[in-house]
SEDREN-951102 format. One record per residue: residue number from 0; residue in one letter; x negated, y negated, z of N, C-alpha, C, O, CB in turn. Coordinates in pm, whole numbers, always signed. Each point is the difference from the previous one (the first is absolute). Glycine has a CB too. Example, Ala and Ser with C-alpha at 12.3 -4.5 7.8 and 13.67 -1.06 7.14 Angstrom:
! SEDREN-951102
[pt 0, 'A', [-1319, +569, +780], [+89, -119, +0], [-90, -120, +0], [-104, +2, +66], [+293, +115, +59]] [pt 1, 'S', [-154, -222, -197], [-82, -119, +6], [+77, -109, +73], [-51, -111, +17], [-67, +174, -232]] 
***
This chain:
! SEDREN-951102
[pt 0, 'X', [+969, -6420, -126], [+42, +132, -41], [-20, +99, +114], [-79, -11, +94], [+21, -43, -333]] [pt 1, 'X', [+147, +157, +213], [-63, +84, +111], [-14, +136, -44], [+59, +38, -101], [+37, -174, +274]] [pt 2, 'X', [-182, +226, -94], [-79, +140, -23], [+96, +96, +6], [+82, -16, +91], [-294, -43, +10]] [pt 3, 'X', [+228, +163, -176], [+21, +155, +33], [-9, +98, -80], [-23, -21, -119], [+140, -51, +242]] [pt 4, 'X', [-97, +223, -63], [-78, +106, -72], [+196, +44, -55], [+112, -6, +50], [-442, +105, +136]] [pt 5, 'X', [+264, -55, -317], [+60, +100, -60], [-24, +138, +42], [-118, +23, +27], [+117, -173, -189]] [pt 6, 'X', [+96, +263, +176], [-36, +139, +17], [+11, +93, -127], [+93, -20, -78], [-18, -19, +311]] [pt 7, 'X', [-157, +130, -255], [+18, +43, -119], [-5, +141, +12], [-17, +21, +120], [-65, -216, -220]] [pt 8, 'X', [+89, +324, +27], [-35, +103, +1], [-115, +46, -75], [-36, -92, -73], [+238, +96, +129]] [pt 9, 'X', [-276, +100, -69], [-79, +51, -92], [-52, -56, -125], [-104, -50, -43], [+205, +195, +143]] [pt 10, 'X', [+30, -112, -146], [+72, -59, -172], [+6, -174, -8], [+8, -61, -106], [+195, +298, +91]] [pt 11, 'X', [-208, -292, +135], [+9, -165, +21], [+98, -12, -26], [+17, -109, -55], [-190, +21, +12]] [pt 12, 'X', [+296, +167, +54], [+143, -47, +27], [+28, -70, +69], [-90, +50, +68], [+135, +84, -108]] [pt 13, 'X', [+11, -243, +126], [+21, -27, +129], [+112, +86, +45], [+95, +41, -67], [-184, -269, +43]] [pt 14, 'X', [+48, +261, +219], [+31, +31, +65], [+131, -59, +84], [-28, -98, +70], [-194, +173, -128]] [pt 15, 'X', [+355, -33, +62], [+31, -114, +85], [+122, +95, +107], [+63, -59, +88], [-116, -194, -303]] [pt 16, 'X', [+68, +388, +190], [+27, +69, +110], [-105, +47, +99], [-120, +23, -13], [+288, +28, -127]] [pt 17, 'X', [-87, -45, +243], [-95, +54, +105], [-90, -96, +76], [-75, +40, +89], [+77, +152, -227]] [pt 18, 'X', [+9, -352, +91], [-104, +0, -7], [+58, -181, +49], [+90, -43, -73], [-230, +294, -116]] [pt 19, 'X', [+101, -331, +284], [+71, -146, +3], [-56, -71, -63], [-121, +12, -20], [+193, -11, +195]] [pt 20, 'X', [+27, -129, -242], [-95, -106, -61], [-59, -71, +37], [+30, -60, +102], [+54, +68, -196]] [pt 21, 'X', [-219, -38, +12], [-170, -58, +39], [+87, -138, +96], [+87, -78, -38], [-316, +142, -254]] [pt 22, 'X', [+162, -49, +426], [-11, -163, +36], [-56, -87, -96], [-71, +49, -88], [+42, +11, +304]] [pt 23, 'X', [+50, -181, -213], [-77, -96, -105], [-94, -73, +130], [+38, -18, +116], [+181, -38, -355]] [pt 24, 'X', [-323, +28, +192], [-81, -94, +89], [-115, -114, -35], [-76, +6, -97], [+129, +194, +212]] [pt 25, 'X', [-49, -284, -37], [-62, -161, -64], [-128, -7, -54], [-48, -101, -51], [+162, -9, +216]] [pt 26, 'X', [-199, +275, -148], [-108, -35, -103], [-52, +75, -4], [+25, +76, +93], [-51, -240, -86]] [pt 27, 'X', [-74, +212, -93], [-16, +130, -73], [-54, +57, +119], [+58, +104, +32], [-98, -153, -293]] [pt 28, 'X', [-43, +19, +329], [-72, +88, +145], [+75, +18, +59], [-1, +110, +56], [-170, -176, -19]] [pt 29, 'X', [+255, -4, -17], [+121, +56, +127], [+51, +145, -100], [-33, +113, +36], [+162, -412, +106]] [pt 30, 'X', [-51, +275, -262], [-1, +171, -53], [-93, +95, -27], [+30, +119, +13], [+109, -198, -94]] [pt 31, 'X', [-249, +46, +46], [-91, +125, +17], [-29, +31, +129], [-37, +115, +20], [-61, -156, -213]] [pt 32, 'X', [+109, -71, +331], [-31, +88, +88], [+115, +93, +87], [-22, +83, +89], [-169, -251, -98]] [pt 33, 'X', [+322, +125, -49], [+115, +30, +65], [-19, +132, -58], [+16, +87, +86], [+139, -304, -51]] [pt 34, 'X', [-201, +289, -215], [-43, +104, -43], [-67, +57, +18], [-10, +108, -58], [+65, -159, -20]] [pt 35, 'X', [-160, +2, +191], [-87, +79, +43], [+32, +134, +131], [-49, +110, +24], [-76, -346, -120]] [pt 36, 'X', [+254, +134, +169], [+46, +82, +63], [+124, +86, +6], [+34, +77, +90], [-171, -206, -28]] [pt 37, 'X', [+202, +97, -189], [+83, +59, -21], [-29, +148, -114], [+67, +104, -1], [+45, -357, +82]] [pt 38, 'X', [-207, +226, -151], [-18, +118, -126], [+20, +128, +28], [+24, +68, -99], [-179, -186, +11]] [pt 39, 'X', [+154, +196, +233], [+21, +97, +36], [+158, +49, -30], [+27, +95, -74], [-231, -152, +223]] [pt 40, 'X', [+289, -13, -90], [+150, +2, +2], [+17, +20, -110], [+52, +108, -28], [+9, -234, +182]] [pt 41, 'X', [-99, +31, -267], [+53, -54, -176], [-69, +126, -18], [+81, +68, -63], [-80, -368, -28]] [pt 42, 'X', [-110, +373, +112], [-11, +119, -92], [+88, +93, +61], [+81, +35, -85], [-315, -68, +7]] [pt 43, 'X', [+254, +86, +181], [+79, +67, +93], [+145, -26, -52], [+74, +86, +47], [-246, -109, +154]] [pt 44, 'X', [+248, -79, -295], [+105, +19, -21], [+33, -8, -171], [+108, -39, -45], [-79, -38, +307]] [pt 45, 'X', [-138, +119, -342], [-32, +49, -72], [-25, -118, -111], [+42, +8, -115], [+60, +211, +215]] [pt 46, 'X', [-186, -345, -41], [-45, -95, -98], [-153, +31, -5], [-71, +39, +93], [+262, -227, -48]] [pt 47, 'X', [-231, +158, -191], [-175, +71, -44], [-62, -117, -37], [-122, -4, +12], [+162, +247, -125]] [pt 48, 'X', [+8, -323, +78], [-61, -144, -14], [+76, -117, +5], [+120, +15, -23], [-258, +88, -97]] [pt 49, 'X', [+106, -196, +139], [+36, -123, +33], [-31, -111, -122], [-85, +20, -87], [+44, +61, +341]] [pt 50, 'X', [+118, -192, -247], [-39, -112, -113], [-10, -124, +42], [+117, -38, +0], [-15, +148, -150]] [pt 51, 'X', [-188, -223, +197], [+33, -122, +26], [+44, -108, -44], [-51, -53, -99], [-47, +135, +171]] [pt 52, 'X', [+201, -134, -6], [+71, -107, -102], [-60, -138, +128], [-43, +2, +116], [+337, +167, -277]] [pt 53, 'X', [-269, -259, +74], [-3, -173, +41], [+125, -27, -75], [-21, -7, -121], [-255, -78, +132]] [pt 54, 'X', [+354, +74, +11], [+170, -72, -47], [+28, +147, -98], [+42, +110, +38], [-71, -467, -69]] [pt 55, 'X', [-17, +305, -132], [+28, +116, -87], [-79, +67, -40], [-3, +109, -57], [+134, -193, +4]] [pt 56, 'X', [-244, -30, +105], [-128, +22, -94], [-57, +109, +112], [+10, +18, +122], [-69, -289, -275]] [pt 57, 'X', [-21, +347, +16], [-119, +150, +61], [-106, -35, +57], [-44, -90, -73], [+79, +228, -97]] [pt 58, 'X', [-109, -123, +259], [-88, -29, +16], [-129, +124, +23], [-120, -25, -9], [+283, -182, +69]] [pt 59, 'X', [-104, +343, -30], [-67, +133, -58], [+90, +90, -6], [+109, -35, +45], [-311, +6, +35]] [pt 60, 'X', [+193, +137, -122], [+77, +83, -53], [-7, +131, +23], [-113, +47, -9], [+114, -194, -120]] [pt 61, 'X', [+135, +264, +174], [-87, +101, -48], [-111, +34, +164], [-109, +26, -52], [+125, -135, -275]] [pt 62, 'X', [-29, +116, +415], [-84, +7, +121], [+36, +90, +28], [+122, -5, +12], [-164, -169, +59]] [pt 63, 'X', [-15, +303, -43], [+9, +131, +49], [+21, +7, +129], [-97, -52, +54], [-28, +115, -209]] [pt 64, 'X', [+224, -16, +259], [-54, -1, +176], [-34, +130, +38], [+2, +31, +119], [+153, -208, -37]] [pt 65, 'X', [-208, +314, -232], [-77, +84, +65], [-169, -30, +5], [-75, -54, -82], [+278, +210, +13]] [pt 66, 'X', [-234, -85, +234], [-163, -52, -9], [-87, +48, -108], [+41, +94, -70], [-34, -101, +302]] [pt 67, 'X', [-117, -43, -252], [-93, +43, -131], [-35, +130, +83], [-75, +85, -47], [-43, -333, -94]] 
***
């Protein structure tokens, strides 16, 4: 299977102007860390949280990319 983030808004709409679709990648660390450096941009083009998928399946949900 392979990894990627959903973009969402506020409301957990997904996002899909403005905004390119998630690379997919071969395993969950490779996407959280590819999110680590990307979260600036995704909030900057007006995504507020993120969702992780493995194929269809969720694996968290709902992830805020403003800092605490």
């Amino acid at each position: 299977m392979t990894w990627r983030w959903r973009y969402e808004n506020a409301n957990g709409g997904e996002v899909v102007e403005g905004v390119s679709p998630s690379d997919t990648f071969p395993s969950q660390a490779d996407a959280e860390s590819w999110l680590g450096e990307s979260w600036r941009e995704l909030l900057d083009s007006g995504v507020e949280k993120v969702t992780l998928l493995e194929g269809e399946r969720v694996e968290y949900e709902g992830m805020s990319l403003r800092p605490e």
